[in-house]
Residue frames relative to the residue before (quaternion, step in Angstrom):
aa qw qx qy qz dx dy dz
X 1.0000 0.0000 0.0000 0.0000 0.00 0.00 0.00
X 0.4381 -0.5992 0.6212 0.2515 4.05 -1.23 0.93
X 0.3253 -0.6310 0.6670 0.2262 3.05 -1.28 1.17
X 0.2628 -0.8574 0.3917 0.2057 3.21 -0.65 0.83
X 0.2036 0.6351 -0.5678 0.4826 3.21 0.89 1.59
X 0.6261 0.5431 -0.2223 0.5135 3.58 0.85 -1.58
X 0.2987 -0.7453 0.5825 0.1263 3.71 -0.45 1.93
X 0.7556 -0.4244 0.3783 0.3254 3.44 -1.65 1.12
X 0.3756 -0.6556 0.5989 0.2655 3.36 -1.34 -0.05
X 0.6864 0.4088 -0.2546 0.5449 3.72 -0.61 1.18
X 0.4893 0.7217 -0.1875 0.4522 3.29 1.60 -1.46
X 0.1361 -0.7253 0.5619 0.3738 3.69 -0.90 0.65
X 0.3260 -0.5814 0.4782 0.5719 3.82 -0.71 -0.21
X 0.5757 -0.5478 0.5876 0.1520 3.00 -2.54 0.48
X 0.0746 -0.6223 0.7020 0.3382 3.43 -0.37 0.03
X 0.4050 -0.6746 0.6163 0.0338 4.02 -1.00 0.97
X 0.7975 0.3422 -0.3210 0.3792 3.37 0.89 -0.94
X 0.5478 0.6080 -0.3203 0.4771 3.30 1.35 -0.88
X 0.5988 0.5551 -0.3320 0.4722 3.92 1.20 -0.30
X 0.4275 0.6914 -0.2096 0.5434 3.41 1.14 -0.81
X 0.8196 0.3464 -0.1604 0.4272 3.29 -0.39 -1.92
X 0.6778 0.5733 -0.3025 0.3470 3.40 0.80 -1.37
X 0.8155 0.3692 -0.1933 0.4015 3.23 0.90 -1.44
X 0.5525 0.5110 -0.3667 0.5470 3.66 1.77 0.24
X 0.5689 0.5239 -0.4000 0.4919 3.61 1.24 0.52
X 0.7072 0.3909 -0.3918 0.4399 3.28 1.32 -0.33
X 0.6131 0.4745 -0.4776 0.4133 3.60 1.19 -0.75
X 0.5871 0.6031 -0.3641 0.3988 3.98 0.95 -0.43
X 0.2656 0.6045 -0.7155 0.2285 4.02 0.64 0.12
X 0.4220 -0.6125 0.6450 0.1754 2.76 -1.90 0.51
X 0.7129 -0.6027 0.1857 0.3067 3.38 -1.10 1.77
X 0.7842 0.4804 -0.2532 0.3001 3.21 1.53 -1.58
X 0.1402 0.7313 -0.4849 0.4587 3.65 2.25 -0.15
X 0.8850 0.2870 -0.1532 0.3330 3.58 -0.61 -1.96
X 0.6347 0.3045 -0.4622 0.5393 3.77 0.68 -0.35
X 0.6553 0.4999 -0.4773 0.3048 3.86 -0.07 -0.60
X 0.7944 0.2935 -0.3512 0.3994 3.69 1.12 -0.56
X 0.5221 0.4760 -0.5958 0.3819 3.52 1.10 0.59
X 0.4596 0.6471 -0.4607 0.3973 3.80 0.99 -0.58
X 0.6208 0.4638 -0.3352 0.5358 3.84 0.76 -1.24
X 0.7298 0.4477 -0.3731 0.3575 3.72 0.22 -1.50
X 0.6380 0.5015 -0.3224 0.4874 3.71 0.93 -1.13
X 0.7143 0.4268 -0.3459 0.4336 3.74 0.10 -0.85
X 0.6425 0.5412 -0.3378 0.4245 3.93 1.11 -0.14
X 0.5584 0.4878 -0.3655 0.5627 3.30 1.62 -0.42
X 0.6168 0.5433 -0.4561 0.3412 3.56 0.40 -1.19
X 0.6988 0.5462 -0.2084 0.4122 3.13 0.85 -1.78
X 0.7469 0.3306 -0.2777 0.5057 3.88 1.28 -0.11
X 0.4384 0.3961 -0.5599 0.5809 3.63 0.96 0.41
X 0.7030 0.3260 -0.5535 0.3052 3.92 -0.51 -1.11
X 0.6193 0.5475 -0.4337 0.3586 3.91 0.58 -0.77
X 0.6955 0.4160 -0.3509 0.4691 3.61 0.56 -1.03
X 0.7161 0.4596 -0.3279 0.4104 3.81 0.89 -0.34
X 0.3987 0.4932 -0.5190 0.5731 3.66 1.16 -0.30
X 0.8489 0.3543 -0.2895 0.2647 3.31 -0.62 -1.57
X 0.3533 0.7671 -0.4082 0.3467 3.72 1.46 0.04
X 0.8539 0.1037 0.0249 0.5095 2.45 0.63 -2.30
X 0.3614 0.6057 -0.5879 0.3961 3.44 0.43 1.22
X 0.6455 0.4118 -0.3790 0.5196 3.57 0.94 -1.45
X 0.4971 0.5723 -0.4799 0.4418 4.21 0.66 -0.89
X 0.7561 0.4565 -0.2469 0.3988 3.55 -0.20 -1.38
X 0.6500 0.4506 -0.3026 0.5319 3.93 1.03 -1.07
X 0.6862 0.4815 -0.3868 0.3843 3.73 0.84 -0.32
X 0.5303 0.6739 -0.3423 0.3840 3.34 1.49 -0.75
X 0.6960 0.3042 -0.2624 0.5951 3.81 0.96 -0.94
X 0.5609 0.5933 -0.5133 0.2646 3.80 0.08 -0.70
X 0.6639 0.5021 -0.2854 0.4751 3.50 0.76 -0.90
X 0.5807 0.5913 -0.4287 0.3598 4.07 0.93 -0.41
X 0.4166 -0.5980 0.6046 0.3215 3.51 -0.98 0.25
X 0.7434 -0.4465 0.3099 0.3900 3.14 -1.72 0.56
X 0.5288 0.6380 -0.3381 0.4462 3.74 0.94 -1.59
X 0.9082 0.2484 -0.1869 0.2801 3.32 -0.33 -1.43
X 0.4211 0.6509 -0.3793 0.5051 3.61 1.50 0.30
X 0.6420 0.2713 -0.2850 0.6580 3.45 0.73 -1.11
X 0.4587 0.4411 -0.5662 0.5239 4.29 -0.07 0.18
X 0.6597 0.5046 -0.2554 0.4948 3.89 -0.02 -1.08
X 0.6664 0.5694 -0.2263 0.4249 3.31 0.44 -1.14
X 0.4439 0.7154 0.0069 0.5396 3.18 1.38 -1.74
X 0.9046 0.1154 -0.0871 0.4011 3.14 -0.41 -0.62
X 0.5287 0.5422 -0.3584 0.5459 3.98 1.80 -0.24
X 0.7290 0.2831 -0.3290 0.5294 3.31 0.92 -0.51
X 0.4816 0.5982 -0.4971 0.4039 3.86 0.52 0.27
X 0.5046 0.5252 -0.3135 0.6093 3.86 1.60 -1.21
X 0.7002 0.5360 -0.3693 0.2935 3.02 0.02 -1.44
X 0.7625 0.3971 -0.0871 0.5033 3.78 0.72 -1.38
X 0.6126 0.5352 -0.3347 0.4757 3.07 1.05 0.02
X 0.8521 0.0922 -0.1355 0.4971 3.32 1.37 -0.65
X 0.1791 0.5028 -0.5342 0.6556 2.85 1.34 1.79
X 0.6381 0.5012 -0.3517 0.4668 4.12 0.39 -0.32
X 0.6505 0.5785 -0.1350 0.4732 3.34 1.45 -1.55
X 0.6665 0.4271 -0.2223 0.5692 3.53 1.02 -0.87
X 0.6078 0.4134 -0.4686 0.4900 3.90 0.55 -0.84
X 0.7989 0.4778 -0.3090 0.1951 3.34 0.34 -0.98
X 0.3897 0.7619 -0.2160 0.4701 3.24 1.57 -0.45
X 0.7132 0.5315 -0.0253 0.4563 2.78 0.82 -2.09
X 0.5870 0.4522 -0.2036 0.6399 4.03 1.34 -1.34
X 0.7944 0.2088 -0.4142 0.3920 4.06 0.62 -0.26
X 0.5642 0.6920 -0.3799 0.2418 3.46 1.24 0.42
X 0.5245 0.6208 -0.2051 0.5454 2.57 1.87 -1.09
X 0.7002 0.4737 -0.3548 0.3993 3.94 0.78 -0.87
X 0.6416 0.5292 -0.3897 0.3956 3.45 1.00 -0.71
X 0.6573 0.5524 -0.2835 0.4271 3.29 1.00 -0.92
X 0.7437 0.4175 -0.2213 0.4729 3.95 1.00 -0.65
X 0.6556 0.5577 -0.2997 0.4115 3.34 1.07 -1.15
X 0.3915 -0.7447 0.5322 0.0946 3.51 -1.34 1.29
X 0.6624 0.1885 -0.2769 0.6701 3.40 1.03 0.92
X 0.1396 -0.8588 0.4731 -0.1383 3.41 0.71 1.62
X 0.5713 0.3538 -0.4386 0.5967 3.92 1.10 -0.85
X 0.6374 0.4419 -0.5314 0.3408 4.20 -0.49 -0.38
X 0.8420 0.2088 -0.3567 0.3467 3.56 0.68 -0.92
X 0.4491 0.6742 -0.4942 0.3154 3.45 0.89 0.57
X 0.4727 0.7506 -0.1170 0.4467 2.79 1.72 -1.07
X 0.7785 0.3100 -0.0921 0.5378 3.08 0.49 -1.51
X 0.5396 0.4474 -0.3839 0.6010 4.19 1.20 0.01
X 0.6780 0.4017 -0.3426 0.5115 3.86 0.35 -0.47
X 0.6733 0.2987 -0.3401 0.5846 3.65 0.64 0.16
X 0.6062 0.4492 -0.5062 0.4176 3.69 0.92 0.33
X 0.7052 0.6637 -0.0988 0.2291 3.25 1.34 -0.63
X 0.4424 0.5953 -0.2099 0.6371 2.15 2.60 -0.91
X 0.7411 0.4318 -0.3418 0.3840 3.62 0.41 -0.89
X 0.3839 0.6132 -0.4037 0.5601 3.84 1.60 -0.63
X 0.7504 0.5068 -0.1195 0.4071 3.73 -0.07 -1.21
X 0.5323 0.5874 -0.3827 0.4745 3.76 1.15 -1.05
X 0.8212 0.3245 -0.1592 0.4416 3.19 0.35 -2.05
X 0.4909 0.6382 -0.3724 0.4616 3.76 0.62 -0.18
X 0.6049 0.4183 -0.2015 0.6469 3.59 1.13 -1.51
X 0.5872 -0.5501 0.5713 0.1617 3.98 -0.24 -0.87
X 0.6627 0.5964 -0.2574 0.3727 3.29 1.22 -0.56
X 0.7737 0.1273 -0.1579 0.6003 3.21 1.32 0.00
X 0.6569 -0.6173 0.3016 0.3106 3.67 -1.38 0.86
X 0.1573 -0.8263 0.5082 0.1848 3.71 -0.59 0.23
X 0.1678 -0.8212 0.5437 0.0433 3.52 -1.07 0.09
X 0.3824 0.7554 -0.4712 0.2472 3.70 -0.95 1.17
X 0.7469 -0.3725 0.3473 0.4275 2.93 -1.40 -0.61
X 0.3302 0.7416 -0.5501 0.1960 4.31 -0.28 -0.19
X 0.5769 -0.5569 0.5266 0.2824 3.48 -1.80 -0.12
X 0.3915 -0.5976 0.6688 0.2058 3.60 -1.59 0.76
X 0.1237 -0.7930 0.5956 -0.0346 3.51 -0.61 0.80
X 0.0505 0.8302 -0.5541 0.0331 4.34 0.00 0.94
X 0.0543 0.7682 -0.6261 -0.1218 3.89 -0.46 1.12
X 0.2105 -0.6471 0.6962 0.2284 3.31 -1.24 0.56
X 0.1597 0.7933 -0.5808 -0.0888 2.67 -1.63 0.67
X 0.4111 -0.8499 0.3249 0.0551 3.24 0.49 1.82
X 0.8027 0.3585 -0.1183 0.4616 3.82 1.75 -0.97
X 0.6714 -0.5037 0.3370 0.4265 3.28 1.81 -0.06
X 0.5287 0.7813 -0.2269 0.2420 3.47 1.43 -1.08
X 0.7649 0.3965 -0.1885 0.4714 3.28 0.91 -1.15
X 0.0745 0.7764 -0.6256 0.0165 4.02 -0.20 1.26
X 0.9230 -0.2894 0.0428 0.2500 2.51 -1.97 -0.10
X 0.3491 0.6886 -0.3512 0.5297 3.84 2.03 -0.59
X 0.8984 0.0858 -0.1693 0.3960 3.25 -0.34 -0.93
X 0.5250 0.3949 -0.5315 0.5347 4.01 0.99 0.86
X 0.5281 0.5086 -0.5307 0.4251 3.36 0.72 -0.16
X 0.6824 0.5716 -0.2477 0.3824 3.67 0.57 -1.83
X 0.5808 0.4552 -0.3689 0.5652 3.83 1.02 -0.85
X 0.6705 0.4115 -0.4547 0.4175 3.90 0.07 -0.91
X 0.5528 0.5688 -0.4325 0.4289 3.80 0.30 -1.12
X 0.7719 0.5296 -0.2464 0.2512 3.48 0.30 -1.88
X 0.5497 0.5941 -0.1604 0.5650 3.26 1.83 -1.21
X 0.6656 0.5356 -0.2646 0.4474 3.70 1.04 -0.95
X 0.7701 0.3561 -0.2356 0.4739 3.39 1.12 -0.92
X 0.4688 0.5977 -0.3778 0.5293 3.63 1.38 0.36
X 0.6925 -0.4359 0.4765 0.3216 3.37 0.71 -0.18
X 0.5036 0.6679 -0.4639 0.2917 3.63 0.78 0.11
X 0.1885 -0.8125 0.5151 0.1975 3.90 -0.57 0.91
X 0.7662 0.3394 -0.1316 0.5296 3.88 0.88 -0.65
X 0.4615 0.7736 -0.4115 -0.1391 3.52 -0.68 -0.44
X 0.3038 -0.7798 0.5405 0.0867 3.15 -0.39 0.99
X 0.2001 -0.7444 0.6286 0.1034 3.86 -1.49 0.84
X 0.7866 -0.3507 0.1181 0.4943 3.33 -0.74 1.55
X 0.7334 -0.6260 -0.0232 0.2641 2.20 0.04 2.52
X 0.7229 0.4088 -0.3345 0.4454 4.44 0.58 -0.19
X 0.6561 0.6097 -0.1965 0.3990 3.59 1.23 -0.39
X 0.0155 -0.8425 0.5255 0.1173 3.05 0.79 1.37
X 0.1469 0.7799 -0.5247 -0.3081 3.64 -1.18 -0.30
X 0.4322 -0.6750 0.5946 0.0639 3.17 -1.83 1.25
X 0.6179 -0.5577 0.3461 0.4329 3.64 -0.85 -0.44
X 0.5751 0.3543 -0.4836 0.5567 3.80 0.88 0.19
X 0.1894 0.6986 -0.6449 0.2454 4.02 0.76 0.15
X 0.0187 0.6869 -0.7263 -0.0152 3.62 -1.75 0.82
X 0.1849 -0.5469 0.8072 0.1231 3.55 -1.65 0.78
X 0.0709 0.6713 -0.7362 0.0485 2.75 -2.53 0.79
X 0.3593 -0.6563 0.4878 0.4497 3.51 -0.33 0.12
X 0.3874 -0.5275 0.6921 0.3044 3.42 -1.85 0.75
X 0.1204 -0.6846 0.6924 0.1936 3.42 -1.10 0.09
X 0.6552 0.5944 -0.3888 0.2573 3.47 1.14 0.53
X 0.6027 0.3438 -0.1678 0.7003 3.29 1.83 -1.21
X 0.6107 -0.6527 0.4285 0.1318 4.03 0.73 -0.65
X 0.4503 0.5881 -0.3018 0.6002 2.31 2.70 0.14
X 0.6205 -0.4199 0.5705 0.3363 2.63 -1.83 -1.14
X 0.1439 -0.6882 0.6759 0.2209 3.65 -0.91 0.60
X 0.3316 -0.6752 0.6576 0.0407 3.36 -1.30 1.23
X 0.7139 -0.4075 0.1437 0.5510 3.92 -0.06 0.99
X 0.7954 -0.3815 0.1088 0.4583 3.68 1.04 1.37
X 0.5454 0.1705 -0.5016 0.6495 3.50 1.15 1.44
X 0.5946 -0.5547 0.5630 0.1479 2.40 -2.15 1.05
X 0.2437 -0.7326 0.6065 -0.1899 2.75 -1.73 0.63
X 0.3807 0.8038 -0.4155 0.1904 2.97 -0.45 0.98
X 0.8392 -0.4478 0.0335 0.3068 3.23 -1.60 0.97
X 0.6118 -0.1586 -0.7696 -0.0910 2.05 -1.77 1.15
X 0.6021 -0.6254 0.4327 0.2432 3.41 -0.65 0.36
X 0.0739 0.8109 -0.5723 0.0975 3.72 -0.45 1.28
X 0.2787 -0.7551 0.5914 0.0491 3.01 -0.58 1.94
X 0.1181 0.6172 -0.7653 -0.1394 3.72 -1.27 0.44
X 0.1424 -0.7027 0.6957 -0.0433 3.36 -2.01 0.99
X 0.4363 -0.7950 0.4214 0.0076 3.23 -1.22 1.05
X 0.6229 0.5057 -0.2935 0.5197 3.44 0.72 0.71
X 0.8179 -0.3423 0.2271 0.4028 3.30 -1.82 0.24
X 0.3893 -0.7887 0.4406 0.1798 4.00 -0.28 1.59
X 0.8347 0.3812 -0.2319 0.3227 3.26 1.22 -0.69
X 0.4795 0.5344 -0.4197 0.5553 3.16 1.72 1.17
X 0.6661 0.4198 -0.3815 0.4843 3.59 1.06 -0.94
X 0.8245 0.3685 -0.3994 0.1579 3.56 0.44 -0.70
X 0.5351 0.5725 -0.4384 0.4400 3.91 1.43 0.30
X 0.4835 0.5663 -0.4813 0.4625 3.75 1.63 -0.13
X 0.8002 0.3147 -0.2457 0.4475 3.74 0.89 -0.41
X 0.6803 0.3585 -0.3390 0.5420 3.60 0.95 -0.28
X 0.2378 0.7038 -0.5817 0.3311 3.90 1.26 0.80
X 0.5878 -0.5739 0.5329 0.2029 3.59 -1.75 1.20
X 0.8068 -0.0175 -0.1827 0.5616 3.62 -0.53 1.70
X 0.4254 0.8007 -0.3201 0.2746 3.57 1.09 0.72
X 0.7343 -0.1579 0.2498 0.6111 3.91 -0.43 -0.98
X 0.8225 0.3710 -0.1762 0.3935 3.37 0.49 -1.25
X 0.4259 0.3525 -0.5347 0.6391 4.24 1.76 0.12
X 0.7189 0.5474 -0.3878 0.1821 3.71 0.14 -0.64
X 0.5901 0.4413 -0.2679 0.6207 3.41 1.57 -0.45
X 0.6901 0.4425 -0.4038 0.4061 3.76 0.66 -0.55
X 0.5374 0.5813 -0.3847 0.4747 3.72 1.31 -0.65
X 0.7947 0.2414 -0.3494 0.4338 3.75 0.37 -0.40
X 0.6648 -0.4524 0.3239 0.4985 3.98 0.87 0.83
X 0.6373 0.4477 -0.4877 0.3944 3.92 0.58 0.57
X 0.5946 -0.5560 0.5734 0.0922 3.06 -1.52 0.28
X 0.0423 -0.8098 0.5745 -0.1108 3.96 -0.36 1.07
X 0.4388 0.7377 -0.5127 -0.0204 3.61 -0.92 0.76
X 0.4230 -0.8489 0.2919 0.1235 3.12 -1.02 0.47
X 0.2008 -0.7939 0.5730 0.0323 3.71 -0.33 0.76
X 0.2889 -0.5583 0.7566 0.1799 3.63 -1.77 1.40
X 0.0693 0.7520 -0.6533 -0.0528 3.07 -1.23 0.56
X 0.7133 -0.5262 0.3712 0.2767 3.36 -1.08 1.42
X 0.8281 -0.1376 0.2590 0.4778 3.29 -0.02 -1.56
X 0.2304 -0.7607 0.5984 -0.1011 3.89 -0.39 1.94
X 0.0064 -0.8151 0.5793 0.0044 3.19 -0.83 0.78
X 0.1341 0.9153 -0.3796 -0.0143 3.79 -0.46 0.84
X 0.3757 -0.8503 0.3681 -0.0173 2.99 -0.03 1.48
X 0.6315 0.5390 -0.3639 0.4222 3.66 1.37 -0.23
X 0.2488 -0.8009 0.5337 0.1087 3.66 -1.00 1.04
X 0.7153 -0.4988 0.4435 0.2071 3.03 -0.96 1.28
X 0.1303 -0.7903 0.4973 0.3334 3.88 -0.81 0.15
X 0.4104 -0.8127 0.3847 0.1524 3.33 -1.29 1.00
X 0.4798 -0.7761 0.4059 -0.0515 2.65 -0.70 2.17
X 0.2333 -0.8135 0.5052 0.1690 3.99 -0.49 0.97
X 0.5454 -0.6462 0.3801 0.3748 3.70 -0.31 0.51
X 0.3285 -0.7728 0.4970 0.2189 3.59 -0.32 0.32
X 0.7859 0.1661 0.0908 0.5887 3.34 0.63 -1.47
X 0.8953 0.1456 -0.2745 0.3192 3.66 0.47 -0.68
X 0.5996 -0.6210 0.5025 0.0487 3.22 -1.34 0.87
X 0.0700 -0.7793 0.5388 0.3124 3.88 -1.07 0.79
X 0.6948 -0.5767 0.2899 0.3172 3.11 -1.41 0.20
X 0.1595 -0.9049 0.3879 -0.0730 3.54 -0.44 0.70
């Protein structure tokens, strides 16, 4: 009988211990080994989603203009550099009342005299007093009801981010920045921060006509957006707008200025 220590003939020998050792070196990794390579494995994904999402919303953003005609790019165009100069005017001027306070030898008059420009800047901004100028006449029809408060709200905003300083809706509706739309479900209008309103709608706006009026006659803008629900959208530059309705004046409830 083979002692069965005594290796086979033909048989290579094993070294047994060196099997052992090997295979107690692998169950022994050390813990920080196994978290450091999921930390590596995890930070390679992160690091491939943000790429696959940049390049998302670039290729999104490159489809958004490809479809524009030549015209309405250079409109766009047109109107970035109208902002642009507009607050490049906003900075010199700033800049021309910093420089006066700092030189001028009777320094409380012209502060003076800037804090009462500011107030009056602010008046018409607040509503509390009329304004006058240059801006666009804006006239939705809306013959089916279609056009609520969403999409007079969405035209004011659109007018706001052009640069509009005043605007008033057929002619008693001043709006200011706490301004609210809602639909009336009684007349079918629009309540403007709690007068009605209703169709058609005549926007007047104060400010520079040849920026507000490509911000509304822009391709897939205000004016496809009113024609898509059966109304009717046009727009007029007008020289000189005059608005005479006053915002109502609202007491603070809760906040307080500093002092």
């Amino acid at each position: 009988m083979r002692d069965p220590d005594e290796q086979p003939e033909g048989e290579p020998e094993v070294d047994r211990a060196d099997d052992v050792a090997e295979g107690e070196v692998r169950e022994e990794r050390p813990p920080v080994v196994r978290q450091r390579s999921r930390q590596l494995l995890t930070a390679a994904l992160l690091a491939l989603l943000a790429f696959t999402v940049t390049v998302q919303l670039g290729q999104d953003e490159a489809d958004g203009y490809q479809n524009l005609r030549s015209v309405e790019l250079v409109e766009l165009l047109k109107t970035l550099d109208a902002t642009n100069g507009r607050l490049s005017d906003q900075i010199e001027d700033l800049t021309a009342t910093r420089n006066d306070l700092r030189t001028s030898t009777d320094a409380s008059q012209t502060a003076q005299r800037e804090a009462q420009r500011r107030l009056d800047d602010l008046s018409i901004l607040a509503g509390t007093v009329g304004a006058t100028g240059p801006g666009v006449r804006l006239t939705l029809s809306d013959p089916d009801g279609t056009i609520g408060a969403s999409l007079l709200l969405d035209t004011v905003q659109e007018l706001r981010d052009a640069g509009a300083e005043a605007i008033v809706i057929n002619g008693f509706a001043r709006v200011v920045a706490r301004t609210w739309f809602a639909d009336d479900d009684e007349s079918g209008g629009v309540l403007v921060s709690g007068r009605a309103v209703e169709g058609p709608y005549v926007i007047e706006a104060i400010g520079d006509p040849a920026t507000m009026a490509p911000a509304i006659d822009f391709r897939g803008g205000i004016a496809d957006r009113v024609e898509s629900r059966g109304g009717t959208l046009s727009v007029e530059r007008v020289d000189s707008i005059t608005i005479t309705a006053l915002a109502d004046v609202v007491t603070p409830e809760y906040a307080r200025g500093d002092s």
